[in-house]
N, C-alpha and C positions, 0 to 999 in steps of 0.2 A: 764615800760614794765613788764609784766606777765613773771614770770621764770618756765622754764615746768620742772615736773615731773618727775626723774627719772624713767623710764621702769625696769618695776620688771616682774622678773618669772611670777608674775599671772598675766601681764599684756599678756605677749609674749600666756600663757596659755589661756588665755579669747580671744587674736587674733586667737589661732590656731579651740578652740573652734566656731566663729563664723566665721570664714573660713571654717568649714569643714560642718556648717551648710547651707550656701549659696553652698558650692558644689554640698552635694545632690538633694539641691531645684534645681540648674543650670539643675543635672541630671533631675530630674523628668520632668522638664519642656521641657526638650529635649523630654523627653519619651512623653509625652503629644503632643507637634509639629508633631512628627514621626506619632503619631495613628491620629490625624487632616489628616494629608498627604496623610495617607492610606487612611481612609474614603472619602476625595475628591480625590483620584486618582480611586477609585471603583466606585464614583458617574461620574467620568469624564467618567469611562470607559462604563457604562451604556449607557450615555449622547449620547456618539459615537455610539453605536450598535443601541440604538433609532433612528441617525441620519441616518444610512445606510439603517434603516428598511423603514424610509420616503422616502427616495430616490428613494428603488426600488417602493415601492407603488406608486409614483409620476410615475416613470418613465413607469411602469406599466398601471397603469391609463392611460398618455400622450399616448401610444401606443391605448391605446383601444379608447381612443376619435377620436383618427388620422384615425383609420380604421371605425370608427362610422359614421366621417366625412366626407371620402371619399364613405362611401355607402350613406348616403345618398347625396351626390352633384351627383355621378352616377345615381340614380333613379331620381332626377331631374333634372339631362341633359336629360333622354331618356323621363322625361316627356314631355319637350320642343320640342323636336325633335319630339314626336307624334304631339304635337300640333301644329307644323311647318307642318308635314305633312299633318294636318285636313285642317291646313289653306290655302297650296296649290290644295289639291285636291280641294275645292271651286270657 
């Protein structure tokens, strides 16, 4: 069996040093995550305002086709109905 090494000062010093270097990386990494979050939270929030704009255009549109659709099925009922008429008056 392998007899371990007494822990010396520079040892405990070399732990605190590479402790304190994984800290800041921990931090920066955080900071990094954080500005990710931001930028997909601005893209999301775009994403939405794009989505609402489709909607009303959609729904917009759907309105103008529906009144498109009922004029013309109007003008081709009174066309039927003349031609109901042509065909009775015969």
């Amino acid at each position: 069996m392998k007899a371990t090494k007494p822990t010396t000062l520079s040892d405990i010093d070399s732990l605190a040093g590479l402790r304190e270097e994984l800290r800041l990386q921990a931090h920066l990494l955080k900071a990094e995550v954080q500005d990710r979050w931001h930028d997909a939270e601005a893209r999301w929030a775009a994403i939405q305002e794009e989505a609402r704009s489709i909607r009303t255009a959609v729904d917009h549109s759907r309105a103008e086709l529906s009144a498109a659709a009922s004029l013309s099925a109007q003008s081709l009922r009174e066309t039927y109905e003349d031609l109901r008429k042509v065909l009775r008056s015969l």
